[in-house]
N, C-alpha and C positions, 0 to 999 in steps of 0.2 A: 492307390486306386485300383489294384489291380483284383481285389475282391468285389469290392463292391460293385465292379464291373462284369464279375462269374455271378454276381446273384440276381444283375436285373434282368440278364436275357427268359426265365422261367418266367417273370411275374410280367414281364412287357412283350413278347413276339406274338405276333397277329396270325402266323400260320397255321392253318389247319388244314386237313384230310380226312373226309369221311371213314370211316364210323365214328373215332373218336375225337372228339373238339377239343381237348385240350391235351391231346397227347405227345404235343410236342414241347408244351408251355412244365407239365409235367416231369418228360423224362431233361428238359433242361433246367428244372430245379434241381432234378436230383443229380444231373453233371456236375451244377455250379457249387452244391453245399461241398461234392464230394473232392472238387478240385482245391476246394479252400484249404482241408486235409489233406492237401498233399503237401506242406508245406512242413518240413520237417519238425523237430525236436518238442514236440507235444507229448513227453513220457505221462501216463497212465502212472499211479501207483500199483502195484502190485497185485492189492485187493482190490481196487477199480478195472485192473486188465483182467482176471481172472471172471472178476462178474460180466464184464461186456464179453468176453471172449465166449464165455457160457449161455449167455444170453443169444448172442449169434447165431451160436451153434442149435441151440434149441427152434429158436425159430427158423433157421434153416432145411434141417430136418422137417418140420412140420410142414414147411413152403414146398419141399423137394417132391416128399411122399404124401402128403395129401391135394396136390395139385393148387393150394393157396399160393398164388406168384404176388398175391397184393401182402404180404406177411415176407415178403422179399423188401419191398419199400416200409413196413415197420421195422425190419432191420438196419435200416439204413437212418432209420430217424433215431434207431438205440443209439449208433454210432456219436449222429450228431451229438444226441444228450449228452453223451460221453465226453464229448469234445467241449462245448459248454460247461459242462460241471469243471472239466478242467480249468478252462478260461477262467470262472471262478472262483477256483479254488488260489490259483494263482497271482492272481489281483494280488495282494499285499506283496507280494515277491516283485512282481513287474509293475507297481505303481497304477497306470493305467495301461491296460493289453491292447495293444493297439488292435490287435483283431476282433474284440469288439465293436471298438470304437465303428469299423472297417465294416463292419455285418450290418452297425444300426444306420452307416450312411449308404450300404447299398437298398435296404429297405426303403428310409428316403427318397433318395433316387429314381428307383420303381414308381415310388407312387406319385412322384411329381410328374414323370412322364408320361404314367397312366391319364395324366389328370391332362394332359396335351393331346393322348391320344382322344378320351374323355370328348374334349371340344371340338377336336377334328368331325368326329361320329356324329355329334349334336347340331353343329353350326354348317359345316363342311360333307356333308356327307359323302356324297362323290369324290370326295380321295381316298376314301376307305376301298384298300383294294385287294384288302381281304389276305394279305402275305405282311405288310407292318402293320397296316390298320385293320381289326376284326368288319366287318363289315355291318354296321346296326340293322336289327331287324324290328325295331318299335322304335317309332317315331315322337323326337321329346324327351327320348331315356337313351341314356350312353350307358355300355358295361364294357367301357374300357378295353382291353386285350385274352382278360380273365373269361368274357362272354357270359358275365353273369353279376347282375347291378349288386346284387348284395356281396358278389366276391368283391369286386372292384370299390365297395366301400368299404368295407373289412382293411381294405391294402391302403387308404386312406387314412383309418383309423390308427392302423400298426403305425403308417407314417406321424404321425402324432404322437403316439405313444413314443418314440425314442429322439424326437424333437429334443426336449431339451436334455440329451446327454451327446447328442452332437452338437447342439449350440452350446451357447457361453453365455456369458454377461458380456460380452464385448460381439456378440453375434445377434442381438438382441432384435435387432430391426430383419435382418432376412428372415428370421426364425418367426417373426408373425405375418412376414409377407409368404413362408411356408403355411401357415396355418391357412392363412385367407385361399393358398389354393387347393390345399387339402379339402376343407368345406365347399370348396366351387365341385369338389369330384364328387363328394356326398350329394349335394344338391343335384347334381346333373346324372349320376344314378336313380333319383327319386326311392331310395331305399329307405325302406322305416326303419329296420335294422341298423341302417348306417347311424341317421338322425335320434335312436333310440342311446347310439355306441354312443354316441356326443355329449348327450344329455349325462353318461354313466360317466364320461370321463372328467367332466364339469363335478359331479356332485365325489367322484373322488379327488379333484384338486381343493374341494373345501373343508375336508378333515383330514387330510394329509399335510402336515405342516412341514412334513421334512422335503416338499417339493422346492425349488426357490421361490421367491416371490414371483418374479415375473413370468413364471410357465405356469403355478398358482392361475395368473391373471388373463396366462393364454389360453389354460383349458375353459375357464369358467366363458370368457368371448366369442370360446368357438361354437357352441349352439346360436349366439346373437347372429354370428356373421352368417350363419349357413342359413338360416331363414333370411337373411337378407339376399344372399343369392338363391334362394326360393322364391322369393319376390321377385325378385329382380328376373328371371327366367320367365316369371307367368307375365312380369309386364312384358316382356318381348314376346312374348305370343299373343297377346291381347295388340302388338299395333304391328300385326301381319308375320311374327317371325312364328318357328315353330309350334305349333299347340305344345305346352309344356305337359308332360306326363304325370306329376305329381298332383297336380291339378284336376288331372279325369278320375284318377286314384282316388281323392276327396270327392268330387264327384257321385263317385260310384259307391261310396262307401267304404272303398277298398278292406273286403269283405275278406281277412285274414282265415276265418275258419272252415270259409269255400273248401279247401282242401287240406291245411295244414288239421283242424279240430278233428276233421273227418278222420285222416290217419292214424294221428297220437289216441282217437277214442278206436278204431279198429286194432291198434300196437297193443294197449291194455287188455282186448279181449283173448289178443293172443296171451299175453302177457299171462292175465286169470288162465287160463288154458294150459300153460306149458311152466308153471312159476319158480320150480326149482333148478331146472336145466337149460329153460328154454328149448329151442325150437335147431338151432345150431348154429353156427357160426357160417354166415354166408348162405343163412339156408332164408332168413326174412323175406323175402323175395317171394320163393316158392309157396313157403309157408301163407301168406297175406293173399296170395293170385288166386292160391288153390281150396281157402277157406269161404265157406258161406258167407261173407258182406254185403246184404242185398243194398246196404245202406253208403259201401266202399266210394271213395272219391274216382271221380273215371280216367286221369292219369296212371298212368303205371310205374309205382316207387319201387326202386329197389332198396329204399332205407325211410327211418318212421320220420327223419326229419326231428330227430331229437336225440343227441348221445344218451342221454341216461338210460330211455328208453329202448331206444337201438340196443345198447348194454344188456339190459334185462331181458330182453325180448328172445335174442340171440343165446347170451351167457347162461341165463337165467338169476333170480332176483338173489339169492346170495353172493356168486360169484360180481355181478353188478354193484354190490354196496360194497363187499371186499376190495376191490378194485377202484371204486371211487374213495371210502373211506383210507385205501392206503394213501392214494394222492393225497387227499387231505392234510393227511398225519406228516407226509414229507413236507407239504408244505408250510403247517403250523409248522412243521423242527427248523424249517431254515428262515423263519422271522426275523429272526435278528440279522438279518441281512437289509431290511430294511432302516435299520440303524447305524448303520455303516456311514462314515463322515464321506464328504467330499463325493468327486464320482463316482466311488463303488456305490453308495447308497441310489445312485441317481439308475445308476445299471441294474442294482435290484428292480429299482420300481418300473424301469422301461418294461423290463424281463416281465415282471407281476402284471402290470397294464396289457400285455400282449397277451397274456395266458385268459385274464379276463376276458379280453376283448374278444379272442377265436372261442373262450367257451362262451358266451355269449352267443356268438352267433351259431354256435352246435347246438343251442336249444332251440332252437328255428328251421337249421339246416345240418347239413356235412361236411362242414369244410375243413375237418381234418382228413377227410377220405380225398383229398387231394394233396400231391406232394408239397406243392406250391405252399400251403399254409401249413401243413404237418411237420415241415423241417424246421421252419422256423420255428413253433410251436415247442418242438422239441431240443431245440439251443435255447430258445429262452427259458424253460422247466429245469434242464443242468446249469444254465448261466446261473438262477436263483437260487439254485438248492448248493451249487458249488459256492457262493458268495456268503452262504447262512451256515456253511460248515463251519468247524473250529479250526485255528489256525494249526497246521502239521508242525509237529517236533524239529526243532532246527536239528536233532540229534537222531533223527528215524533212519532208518536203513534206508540204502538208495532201491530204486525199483530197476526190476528185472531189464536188461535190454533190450528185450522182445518186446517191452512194454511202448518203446519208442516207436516201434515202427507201426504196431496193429490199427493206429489212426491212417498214420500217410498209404498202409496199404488196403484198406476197407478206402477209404478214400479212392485210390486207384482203381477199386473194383467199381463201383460209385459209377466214378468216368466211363468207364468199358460198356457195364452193363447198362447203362443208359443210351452210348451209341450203339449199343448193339440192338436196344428195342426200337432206335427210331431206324434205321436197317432195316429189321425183319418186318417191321411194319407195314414198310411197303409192299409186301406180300397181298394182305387183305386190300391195301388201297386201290391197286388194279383191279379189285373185286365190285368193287362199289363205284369209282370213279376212272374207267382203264386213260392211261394213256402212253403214250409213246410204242415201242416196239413189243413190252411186257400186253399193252392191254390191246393188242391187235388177235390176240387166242380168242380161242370161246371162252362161254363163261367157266362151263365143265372144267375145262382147264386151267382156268386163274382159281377158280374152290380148290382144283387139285393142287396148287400151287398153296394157296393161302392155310388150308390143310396141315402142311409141312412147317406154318412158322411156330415157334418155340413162346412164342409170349400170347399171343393173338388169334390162337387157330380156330376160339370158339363162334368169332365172328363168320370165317367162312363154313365153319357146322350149320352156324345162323342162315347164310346164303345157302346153304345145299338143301336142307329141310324146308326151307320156303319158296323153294322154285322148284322144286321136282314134281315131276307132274303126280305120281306115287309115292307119298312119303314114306310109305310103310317099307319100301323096297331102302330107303336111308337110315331107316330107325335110330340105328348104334348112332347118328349122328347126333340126335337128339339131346345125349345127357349132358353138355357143355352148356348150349346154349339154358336147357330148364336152371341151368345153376346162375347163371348170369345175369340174363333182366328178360322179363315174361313180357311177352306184348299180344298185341290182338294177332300179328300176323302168326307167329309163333305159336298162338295157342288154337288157332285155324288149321295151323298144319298138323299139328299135332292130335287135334280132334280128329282129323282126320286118318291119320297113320293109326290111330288106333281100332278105330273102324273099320278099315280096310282088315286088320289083322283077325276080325273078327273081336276087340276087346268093347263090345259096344256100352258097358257100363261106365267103364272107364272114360269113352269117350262124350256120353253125353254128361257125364261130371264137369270133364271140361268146356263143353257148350255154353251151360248154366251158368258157370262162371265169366264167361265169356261175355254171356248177356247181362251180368252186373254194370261190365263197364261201360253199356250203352256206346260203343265206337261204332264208325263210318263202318269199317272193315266186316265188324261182326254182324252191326243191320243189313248189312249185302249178302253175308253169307248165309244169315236167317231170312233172308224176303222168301223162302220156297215155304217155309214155313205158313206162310198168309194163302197156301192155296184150299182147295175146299178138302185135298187129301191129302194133307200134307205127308212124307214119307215117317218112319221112327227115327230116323238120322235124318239130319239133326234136331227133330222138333220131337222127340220124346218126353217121357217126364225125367225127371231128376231123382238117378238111383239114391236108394239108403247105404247107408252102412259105409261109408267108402269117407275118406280123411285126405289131409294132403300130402300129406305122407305115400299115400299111394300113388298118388301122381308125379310126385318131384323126381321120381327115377322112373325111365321108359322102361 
């Protein structure tokens, strides 16, 4: 038990700290994957250690010297893959790895208790106290500890997916009173996504013959049942309980392309725009804020809310198909892993059904831009493709030494460099929310503090540019946060510091853009605009010639 107990604190703890809401659900996924590796005698083959060790190394470098720290956490999901392909590579040698077995019951586990917290949030609300249970903020819809109805059905789904390689035929009864509360966390999400994953994993238990019978019969029941706890929800709101949220969503029409159509049709134009290169990596953001969308949805995305697109938009469309269609090619080569007798076949397909499942819901949203589902993501991609290898030479050379330990000690760093981000974190959090002896300074002081931290410093650039009374006198603070997420406040202050500097094209570029998004923030700071002389700042016209490019760097 003692993994599956490192992997539900990421997917299940309720605590959060302003700025980031899952920053702690995060860096304890990436404690928990890394602490599993620490568990010795995991040798690597030779040519397996040298590719990961190189892979590391490159992404490290790129993470180091290009200021990318999120390319620190794709290093850490190479690892896992790593560790996965072993797992399956090894299956025929160890029969069944218990470490598998050990990963798909802490998944399990996560999403059963989500599904308690789940009730807590919906029925109970008032025990949510915001440190175990997330604290609901819509009324009718629970999102779990994840803080987000479609994460929290996603982790429902996974739990489904490895159902039957934790159960048996001799487990047959708990494993569909699993299922019934799996679907009770779909339903009490009110995610289409979720109810959509249900429906996908029903119509693969019906041309999958290599499933057994009876998980056959539990996927195809689990769309019946979750519409029944859909009913069943709206009748307790119809005789005084809850207003059930799925319901106002039907209602309302729950108008998906409100903002999702709006993006993916803005991502394509960048897309036409920028088609061989893209735009850069990490730069979407910038690029989308700082472009004419007079049509743009008035949220502010820092992603299109679709991988392939995200891919193309970013990479540009060659390197996007390369990169998809190599996945592909790995995947078609390790098929025959679906053929595998007994549990190994059953541990393909959990593996397969998980990859579906999260790419799925990446054509909707991001949820591998989250550790919580990226690691996983990334043991079940090696579980698969290690299980569809060929079987190793009983007569091959043994592999290097060194090969033994590069798991257990990327693993160790894993551990480290996760407690060390929730540490430094605290930095920014007496920024935003001060307390005890840290947050009795000024504020001046806590930026100067938050300033110094090592993972997190762009937050308090965030606070020193939007509270100074003269931005223009902070300027150099500016470039972190334009790389991060663009908001009205931010692009208020910034219009401004560039005006003060005298860059007045520049800044009523950013004005324009500004008033795309039609915000609270920006209508305030344009009302001088409505007088009978309005000044040239900020009610001017909107220079030519100028891209967004020119604005992403102060």
């Amino acid at each position: 038990m003692i993994i599956p107990a490192l992997l539900v604190p990421g997917l299940c703890i309720g605590l959060t700290h302003t700025p980031i809401s899952s920053l702690y659900n995060n860096a304890l996924a990436l404690a928990g994957w890394g602490a599993v590796m620490l568990v010795p005698g995991w040798r690597l083959s030779a040519f397996a250690g040298v590719l990961t060790a190189i892979a590391v190394a490159v992404l490290a470098v790129i993470a180091v010297t290009d200021g990318f720290h999120v390319l620190l956490v794709v290093i850490a999901a190479v690892v896992v893959c790593a560790w996965g392909w072993l797992a399956g590579t090894r299956w025929r040698e160890l029969r069944v790895t218990p470490a598998i077995h050990a990963v798909s019951l802490g998944l399990l586990l996560a999403a059963l208790l989500s599904v308690a917290i789940a009730l807590a949030q919906y029925f109970t609300p008032t025990l949510a106290d915001g440190t175990w249970i997330a604290k609901p903020t819509t009324p009718g819809r629970a999102f779990g500890n994840l803080r987000q109805p479609n994460h929290l059905a996603s982790l429902m789904l996974l739990g489904l997916c490895v159902l039957p390689l934790v159960a048996s035929e001799a487990r047959r009864r708990w494993a569909w009173a699993a299922m019934a509360a799996l679907t009770l966390g779909v339903a009490l999400s009110s995610s289409r996504t979720g109810m959509l994953g249900l429906v996908g994993l029903a119509l693969w238990a019906a041309v999958d013959r290599g499933l057994p019978g009876w998980a056959r019969r539990l996927f195809w029941a689990a769309p019946v049942v979750a519409v029944g706890w859909w009913l069943g929800l709206w009748a307790w709101g119809e005789v005084g309980g809850t207003a059930y949220f799925g319901e106002a969503r039907l209602e309302s029409g729950g108008d998906i392309s409100s903002s999702r159509f709006a993006i993916w049709s803005n991502t394509l134009a960048l897309i036409g725009a920028h088609p061989w290169t893209g735009v850069g990596w990490g730069n979407f953001n910038a690029a989308w804020t700082f472009t004419p969308f007079p049509d743009r949805p008035v949220a502010f995305f820092d992603h299109s809310h679709n991988l392939v697109l995200q891919l193309m938009v970013e990479l540009g469309v060659p390197a996007a198909l390369a990169l998809l269609g190599g996945l592909a090619w790995v995947l078609w080569r390790a098929r025959g892993a679906l053929s595998l007798p007994g549990e190994a076949g059953l541990a393909a397909r959990a593996a397969l059904m998980m990859l579906a499942v999260l790419g799925w819901h990446s054509l909707l949203e991001y949820p591998l831009w989250y550790a919580y589902f990226l690691l996983p993501a990334a043991f079940a991609l090696g579980l698969f493709v290690g299980l569809g290898a060929p079987p190793r030479p009983s007569a091959s050379a043994p592999a290097p030494a060194w090969t033994r330990w590069l798991l257990p000690v990327a693993g160790g760093l894993m551990v480290a460099g996760s407690l060390h981000a929730m540490v430094d974190y605290q930095r920014v959090v007496q920024i935003f929310t001060p307390s005890g002896e840290a947050g009795r300074a000024s504020l001046a002081e806590r930026i100067r503090i938050g300033q110094g931290s090592h993972w997190f410093a762009v937050h308090a650039d965030y606070a020193a540019v939007t509270t100074a009374p003269r931005p223009s006198e902070v300027f150099e603070r500016f470039e972190r946060p334009l790389r991060h997420l663009i908001d009205a406040r931010l692009m208020i202050a910034y219009a401004k510091a560039l005006h003060e500097r005298g860059e007045d094209d520049r800044a009523l570029y950013v004005v324009h853009r500004l008033r795309e998004f039609r915000h609270r923030l920006g209508r305030d700071f344009l009302a001088v605009c409505e007088q009978p002389d309005p000044p040239h700042f900020p009610c001017g016209p909107q220079p030519q010639g100028l891209t967004w490019r020119d604005l992403a760097q102060p």
